[in-house]
N, C-alpha and C positions, 0 to 999 in steps of 0.2 A: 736768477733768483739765488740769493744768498742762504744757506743753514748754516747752523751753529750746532753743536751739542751742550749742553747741560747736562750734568747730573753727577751722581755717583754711581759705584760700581764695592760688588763683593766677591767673594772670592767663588760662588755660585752663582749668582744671578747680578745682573746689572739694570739701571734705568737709565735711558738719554730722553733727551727731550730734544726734536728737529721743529727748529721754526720758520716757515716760510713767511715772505714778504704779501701773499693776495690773500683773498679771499677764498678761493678756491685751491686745494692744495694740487699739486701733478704727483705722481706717484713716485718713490724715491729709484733711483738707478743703481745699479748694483752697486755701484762706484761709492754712492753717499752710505748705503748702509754697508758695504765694505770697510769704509772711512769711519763712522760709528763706530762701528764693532770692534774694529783695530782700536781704535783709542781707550775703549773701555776694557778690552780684556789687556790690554797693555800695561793699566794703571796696575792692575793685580798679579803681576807677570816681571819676569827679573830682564825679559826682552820683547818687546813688542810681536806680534803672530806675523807671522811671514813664511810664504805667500798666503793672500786673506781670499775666498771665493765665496761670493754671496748673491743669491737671486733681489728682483727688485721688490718693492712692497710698498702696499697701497696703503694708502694714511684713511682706515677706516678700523675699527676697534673689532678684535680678534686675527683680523689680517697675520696671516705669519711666512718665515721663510727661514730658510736655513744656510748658514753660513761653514764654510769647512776652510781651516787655518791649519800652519803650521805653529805649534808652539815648543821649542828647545827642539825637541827629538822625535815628536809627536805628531801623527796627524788629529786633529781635534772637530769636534762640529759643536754647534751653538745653533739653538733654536732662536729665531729673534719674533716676537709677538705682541704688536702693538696694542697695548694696554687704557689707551685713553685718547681721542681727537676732542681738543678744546679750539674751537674757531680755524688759526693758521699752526697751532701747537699741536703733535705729534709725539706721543709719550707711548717708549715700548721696553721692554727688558729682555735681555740679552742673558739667555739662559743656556749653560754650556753644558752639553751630552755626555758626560763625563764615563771615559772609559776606565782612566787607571787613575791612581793617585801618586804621585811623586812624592822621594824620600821626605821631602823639606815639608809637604802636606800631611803625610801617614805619620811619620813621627811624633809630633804632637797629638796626635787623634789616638795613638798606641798609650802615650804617657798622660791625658787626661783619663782616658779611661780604667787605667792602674791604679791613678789615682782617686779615684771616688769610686774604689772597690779596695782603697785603704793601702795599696802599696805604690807609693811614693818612690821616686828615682827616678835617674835621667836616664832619655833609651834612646836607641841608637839604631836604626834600620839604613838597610845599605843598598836596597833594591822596593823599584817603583811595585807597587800593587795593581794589576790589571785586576778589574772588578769585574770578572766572569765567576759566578757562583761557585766554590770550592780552591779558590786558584791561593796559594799559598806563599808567604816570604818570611824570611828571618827577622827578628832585629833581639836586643839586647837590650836587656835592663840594667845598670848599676845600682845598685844597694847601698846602705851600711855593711852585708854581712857577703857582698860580695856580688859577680856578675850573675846573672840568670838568662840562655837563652829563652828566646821565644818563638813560638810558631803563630803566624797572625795568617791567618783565614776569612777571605770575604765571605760575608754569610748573605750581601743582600742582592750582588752585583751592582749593576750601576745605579741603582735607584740613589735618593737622596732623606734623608742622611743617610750615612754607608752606616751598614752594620758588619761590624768585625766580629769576630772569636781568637782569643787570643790565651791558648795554653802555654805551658814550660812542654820547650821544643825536650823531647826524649826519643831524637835519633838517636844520639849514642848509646844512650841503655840501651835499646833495642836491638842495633845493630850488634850488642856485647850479649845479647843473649840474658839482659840483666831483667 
């Protein structure tokens, strides 16, 4: 029996569609939704997950299993939960357990939220966010009137969307007794 996938993918959740040839589906092998997985969390990834580890799953609707990947430097997991069975079509989303956020993630999410609380600038963080409730990293604003450290604070841990807190970092006053 031959599968295909379909579909798109986000940088949070994904959809594939696995279509068998009968009538009656078999259940998928680690191997196919291994093979799914990898190619979805790929598309949104600067290199495909490697090594991918994922249990099998039945093509009936809520059916779910979990997948654990390597992605850059990280170990990762991804819930996968079949969302839909139309006849031989097999429709599930590929939902990633998100522990931390990467520079190239948090940076943007640092400078959208500066900006729709009115201060504009390009910012510049230099370390991943592990999203364990209080866990804390630098990054750096540029201005018109100049740089501004920052202290970025996960306030939600891994839930989705991530809630930040994000003060002007005042190590150094502090440290100066200021």
């Amino acid at each position: 029996m031959r599968r295909r996938i379909v579909g798109t993918v986000t940088t949070l959740a994904g959809l594939a569609l696995l279509a068998g040839c009968s009538d009656e589906i078999p259940d998928f092998t680690q191997a196919q939704v291994a093979d799914a997985v990898a190619e979805q969390v790929g598309r949104s990834a600067a290199d495909p997950p490697s090594p991918i580890s994922c249990g099998g799953l039945e093509p009936e609707v809520d059916a779910r299993t979990t997948c654990t990947y390597v992605l850059g430097d990280r170990t990762q997991d991804a819930d996968v939960v079949v969302s839909a069975v139309d006849g031989t079509e097999v429709e599930f989303r590929v939902d990633p357990v998100r522990t931390y956020l990467t520079t190239t993630q948090l940076t943007p999410l640092v400078m959208q939220e500066l900006t729709d609380e009115g201060s504009a600038g390009e910012v510049t963080c230099l370390d991943d966010l592990d999203l364990e409730l209080g866990i804390r990293v630098y990054c750096t604003q540029t201005t018109d009137a100049g740089p501004v450290d920052l202290a970025v604070t996960a306030r939600s841990g891994a839930t989705d969307p991530v809630s930040l807190d994000i003060a002007i970092d005042d190590r150094d006053a502090s440290q100066n007794g200021q």
